[in-house]
C-alpha positions as CSV (number, residue, x, y, z in Angstrom):
1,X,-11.3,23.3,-4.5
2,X,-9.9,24.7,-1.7
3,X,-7.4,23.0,0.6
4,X,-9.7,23.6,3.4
5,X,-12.2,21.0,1.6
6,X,-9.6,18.6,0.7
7,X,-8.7,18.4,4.2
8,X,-12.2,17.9,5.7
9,X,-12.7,15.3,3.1
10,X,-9.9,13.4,4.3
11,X,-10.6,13.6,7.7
12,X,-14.5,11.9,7.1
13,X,-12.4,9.0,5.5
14,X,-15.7,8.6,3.4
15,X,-16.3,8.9,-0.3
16,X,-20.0,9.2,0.3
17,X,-19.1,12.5,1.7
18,X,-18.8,13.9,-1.8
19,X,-22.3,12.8,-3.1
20,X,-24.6,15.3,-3.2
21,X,-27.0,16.1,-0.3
22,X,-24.2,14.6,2.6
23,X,-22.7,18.1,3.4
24,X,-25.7,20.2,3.3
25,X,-25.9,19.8,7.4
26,X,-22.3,20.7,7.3
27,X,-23.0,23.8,5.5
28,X,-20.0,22.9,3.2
29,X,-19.9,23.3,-0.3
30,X,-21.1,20.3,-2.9
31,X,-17.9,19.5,-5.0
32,X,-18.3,20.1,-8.3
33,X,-18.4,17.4,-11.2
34,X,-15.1,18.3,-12.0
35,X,-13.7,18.4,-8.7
36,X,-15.1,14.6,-8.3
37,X,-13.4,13.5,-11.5
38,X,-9.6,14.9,-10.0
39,X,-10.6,13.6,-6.9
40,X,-11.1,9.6,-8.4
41,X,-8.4,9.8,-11.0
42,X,-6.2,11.0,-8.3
43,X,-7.0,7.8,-6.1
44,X,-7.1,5.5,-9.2
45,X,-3.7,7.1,-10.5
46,X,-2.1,6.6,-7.2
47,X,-3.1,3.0,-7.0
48,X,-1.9,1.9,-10.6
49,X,1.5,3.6,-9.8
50,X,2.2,1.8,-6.7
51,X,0.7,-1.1,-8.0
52,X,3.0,-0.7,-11.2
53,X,6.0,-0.1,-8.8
54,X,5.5,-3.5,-6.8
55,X,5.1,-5.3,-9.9
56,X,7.9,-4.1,-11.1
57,X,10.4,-4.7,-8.4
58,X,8.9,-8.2,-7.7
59,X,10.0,-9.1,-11.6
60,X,13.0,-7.8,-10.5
61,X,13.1,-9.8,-8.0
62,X,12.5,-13.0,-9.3
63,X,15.0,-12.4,-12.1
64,X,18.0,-12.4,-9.6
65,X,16.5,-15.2,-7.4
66,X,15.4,-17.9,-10.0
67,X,15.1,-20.4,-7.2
68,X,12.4,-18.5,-5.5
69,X,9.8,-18.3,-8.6
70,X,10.5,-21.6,-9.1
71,X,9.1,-21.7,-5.7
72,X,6.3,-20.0,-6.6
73,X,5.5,-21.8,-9.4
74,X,5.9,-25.3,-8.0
75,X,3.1,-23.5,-5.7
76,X,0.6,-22.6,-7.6
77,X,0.7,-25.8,-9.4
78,X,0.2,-27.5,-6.0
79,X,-2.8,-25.6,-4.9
80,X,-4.2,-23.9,-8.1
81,X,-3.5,-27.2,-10.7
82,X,-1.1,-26.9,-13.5
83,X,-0.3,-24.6,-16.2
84,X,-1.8,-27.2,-18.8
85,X,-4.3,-28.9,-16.4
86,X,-7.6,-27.9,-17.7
87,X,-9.2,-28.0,-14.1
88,X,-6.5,-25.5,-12.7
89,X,-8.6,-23.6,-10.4
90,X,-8.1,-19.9,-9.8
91,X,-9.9,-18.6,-7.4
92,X,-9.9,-16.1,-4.1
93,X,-9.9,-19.1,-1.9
94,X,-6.9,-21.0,-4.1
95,X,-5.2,-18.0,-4.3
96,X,-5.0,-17.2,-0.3
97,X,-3.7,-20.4,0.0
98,X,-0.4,-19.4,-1.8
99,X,1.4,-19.0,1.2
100,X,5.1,-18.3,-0.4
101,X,4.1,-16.1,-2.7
102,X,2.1,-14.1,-0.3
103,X,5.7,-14.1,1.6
104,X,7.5,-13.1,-1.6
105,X,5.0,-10.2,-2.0
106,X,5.3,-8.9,1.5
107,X,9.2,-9.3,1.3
108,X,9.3,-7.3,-2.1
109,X,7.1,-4.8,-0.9
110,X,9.5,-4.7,2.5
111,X,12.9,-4.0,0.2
112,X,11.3,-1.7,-2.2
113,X,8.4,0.1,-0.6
114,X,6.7,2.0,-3.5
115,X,5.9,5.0,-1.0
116,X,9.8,5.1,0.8
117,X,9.3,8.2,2.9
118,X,6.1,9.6,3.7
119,X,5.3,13.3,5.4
120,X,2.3,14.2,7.5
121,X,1.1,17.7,8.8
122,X,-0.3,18.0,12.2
123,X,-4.0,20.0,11.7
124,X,-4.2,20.4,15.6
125,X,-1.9,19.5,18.1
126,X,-1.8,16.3,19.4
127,X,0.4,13.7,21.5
128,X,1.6,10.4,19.9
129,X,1.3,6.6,22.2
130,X,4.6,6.7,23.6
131,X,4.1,10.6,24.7
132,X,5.4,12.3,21.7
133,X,3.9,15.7,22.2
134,X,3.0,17.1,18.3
135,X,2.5,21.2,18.1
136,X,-0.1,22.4,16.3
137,X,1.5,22.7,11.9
138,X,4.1,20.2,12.6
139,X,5.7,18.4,9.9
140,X,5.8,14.4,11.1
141,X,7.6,12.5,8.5
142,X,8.4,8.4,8.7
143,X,10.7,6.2,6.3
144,X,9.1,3.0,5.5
145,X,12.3,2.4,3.7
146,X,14.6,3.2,6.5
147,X,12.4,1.0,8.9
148,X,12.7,-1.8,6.1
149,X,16.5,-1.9,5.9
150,X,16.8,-1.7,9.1
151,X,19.2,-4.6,11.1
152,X,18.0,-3.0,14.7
153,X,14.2,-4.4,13.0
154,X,14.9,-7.1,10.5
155,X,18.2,-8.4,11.7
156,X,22.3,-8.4,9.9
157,X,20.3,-9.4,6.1
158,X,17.8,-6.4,6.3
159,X,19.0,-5.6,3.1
160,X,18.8,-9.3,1.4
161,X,16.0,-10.8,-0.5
162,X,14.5,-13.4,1.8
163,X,11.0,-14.1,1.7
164,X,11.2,-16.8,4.7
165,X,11.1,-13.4,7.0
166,X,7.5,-13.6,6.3
């Protein structure tokens, strides 16, 4: 696969790009069955890691601030049903109700971004909102974790544990 391919697949944003037939008014190659199988365990690879990572951290987490999965669980049982109540309900709707946990997510994912610094080429030049002018091969990079720790953004506890920021 050539890097000329991956980069025209990114730029459809479309996985039904690689089924066969969808680049033939292109005039760009079909990817190979091979070439499909990197291309998904790649993506699926990539999820369970940062998935893995948030998980992780958010244990963390909770381990240092007993308080707040108390919190949490004193949550669920309000709006989900207890851990021995046979009608506890667990469901998309229930679940987008949990409020504090969604916070404690967010705020875990804030301190301990599982992508902290992420690097971008420019294909063509370009010009950014606030008139950032972008040559043609440039290398843009941006630091979720800087951004995240940041007291100019989040205030003087940028680098506390405090899901109430959400």
């Amino acid at each position: 696969m050539s890097i000329y391919f991956i980069s025209e697949a990114i730029s459809s944003y479309s996985l039904s790009s690689f089924l066969p037939g969808s680049n033939e008014t292109k005039k760009e190659p079909t990817p190979t069955n091979q070439e499909l199988r990197d291309l998904v365990m790649n993506l699926v690879l990539a999820g369970r890691d940062s998935t893995a990572c948030a998980l992780s951290w958010a244990m963390y987490e909770l381990t240092k601030h007993p308080t707040v999965a108390d919190r949490i669980r004193e949550e669920s049982e309000l709006v989900c049903g207890g851990v021995k109540d046979d009608d506890a309900v667990y469901t998309y709707e229930t679940i987008q109700k949990l409020d504090y946990t969604h916070a404690v997510v967010m705020e875990t994912l804030r301190l301990h971004s599982p992508v902290p610094d992420d690097f971008k080429f420019s294909v063509q030049e370009d010009v950014l909102p606030d008139g950032t002018h972008i040559p043609a091969g440039s290398c843009v990079m941006y630091s979720p974790y800087t951004i995240n720790h940041s007291p100019a953004v989040w205030g003087e506890t940028a680098d506390q544990f405090l899901p109430i920021d959400f």
